[in-house]
N, C-alpha and C positions, 0 to 999 in steps of 0.2 A: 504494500500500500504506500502511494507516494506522500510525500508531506501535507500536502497540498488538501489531498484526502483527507488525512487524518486531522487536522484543524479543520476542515469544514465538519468533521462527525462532529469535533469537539463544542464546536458553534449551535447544532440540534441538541447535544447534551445538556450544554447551557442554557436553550430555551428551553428544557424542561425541567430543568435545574429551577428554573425561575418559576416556574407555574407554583403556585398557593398549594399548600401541601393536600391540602384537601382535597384540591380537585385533583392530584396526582393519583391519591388513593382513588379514586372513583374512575380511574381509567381501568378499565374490565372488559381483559380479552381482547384485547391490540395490541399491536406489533408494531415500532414504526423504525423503519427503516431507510436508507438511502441510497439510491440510485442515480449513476452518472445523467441519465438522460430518459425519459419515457422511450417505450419501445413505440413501436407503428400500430401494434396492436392494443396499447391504454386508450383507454376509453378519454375521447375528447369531448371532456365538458366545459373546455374554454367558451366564454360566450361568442366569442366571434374571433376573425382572422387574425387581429392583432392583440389578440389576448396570449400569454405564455401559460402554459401550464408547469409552475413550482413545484407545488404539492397535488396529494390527490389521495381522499380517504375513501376506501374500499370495505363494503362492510352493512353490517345492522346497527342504525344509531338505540343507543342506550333508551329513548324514547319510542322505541317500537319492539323494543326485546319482549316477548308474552312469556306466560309460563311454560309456554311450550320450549326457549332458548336454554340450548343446554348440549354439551357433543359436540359443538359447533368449530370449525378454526378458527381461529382468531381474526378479528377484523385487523384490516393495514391500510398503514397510514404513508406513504411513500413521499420524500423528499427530494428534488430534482434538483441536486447539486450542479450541473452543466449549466439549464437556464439561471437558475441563481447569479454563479460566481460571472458568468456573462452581462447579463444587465445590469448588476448595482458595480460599483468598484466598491473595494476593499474596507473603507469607510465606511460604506452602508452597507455593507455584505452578512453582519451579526444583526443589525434590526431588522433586517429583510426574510433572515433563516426564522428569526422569534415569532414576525409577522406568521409566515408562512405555517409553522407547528401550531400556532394559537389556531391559526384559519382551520389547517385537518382537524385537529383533534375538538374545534367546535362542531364540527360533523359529526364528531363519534356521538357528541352531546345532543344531536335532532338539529342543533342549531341550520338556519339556513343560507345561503349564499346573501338572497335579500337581506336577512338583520343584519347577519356577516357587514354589509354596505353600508348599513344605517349607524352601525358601532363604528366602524372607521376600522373594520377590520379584512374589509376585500381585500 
């Protein structure tokens, strides 16, 4: 793993370093991971042409879990370090990874892209 890598993990570890403990513990049954780049075959829910896709949470948000969830894999939450370290420079590059895990992991929560917008959290 190049350096380069390994300080960008560091930088998703820190925004979840930073998340309120509580809502740490309430993360249940996700995965989140990082990948150089979405493959061809990730599901593009960019809204439109010129939108990037960063992140991207895969999965049953906590708000739709019934009693029937249980056996299940784990939902994931995927981080796109390639459009990342490309758009922001290096200076914005750790508020942009924080932006980013806040945005998935408010999906694990039901939250949606809309309020996502309205928080100031697209």
């Amino acid at each position: 793993m190049s350096k380069e890598t390994e300080e960008f993990y560091e930088l998703v570890e820190r925004a979840l370093e930073g998340l309120p403990a509580g809502l740490r513990e309430l993360l249940d049954n996700v995965a989140i991971v990082v990948e150089d780049w979405p493959d061809y075959s990730t599901p593009l829910v960019a809204g439109g042409p010129d939108d990037t896709l960063y992140g991207l949470y895969e999965g049953v948000p906590l708000t739709e879990r019934g009693a029937g969830y249980y056996g299940i894999l784990p939902d994931r939450i995927t981080i796109f370090r390639g459009p990342l370290e490309r758009d922001f420079p290096p200076e914005e590059l750790e508020e942009q990874v924080r932006i980013t895990v806040v945005h998935e992991i408010a999906h694990h929560f039901g939250i949606s892209d809309e309020r996502l917008e309205e928080l100031g959290w697209a």
